[in-house]
N, C-alpha and C positions, 0 to 999 in steps of 0.2 A: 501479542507477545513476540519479542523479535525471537531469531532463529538462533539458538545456542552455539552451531558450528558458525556463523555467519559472524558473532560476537567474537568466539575464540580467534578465528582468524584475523579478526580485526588487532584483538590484543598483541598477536603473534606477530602480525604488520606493523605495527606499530614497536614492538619489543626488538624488532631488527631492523627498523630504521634506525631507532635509538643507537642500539648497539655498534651500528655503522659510523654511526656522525661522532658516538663518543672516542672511536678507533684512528678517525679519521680527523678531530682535533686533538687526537694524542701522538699523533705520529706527524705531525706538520710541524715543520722545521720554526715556526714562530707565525703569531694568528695577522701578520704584515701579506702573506702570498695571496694573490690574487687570481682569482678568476673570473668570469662572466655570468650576469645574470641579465636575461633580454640582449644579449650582444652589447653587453655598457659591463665594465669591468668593477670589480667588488674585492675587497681585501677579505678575508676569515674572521677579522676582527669586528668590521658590521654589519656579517652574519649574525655571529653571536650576541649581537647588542641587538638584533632585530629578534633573535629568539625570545630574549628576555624579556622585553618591550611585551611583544604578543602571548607570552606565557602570564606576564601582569596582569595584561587586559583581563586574559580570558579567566583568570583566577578571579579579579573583581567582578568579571561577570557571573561567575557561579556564585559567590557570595553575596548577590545581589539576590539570587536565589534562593539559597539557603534564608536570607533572612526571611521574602518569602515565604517560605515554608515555616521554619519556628518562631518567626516574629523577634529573637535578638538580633537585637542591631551594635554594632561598635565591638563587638567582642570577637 
C-alpha cells in the first residue's frame, strides 16, 4: 500500500509545479524567448511542443493499459 502522505505530497508537487509553468507561460512576453537546456539554448515554444509530445506518449501509454484491463480497444 503506498503511503497516503507520501501520495498527497506528491499531488501537491506536482500541483505547483503545474501552477508555476502555467504563470510562467502567462506572463512571458511571447513563447520566441529563449533559454538553456544542457548549456544549448531553447525557445518556450519547444518546450511547450515537447510537453505535449510527452503528454501523448504517456496518455497512449495508459490506454494501452486501460485496454488491458477492460479489454475495449478503439474507444
Amino acid at each position: 500500500m503506498p503511503d497516503p502522505e507520501v501520495v498527497a505530497d506528491a499531488w501537491d508537487t506536482w500541483r505547483s509545479e503545474v501552477a508555476f509553468a502555467e504563470r510562467f507561460v502567462d506572463e512571458a512576453r511571447d513563447l520566441d524567448i529563449t533559454g538553456t537546456h544542457d548549456d544549448e539554448p531553447i525557445a518556450l515554444r519547444e518546450v511547450l511542443v515537447h510537453l505535449i509530445e510527452e503528454y501523448a506518449r504517456h496518455n497512449g501509454h495508459a490506454d494501452f493499459l486501460r485496454e488491458r484491463i477492460d479489454g475495449r480497444v478503439g474507444q
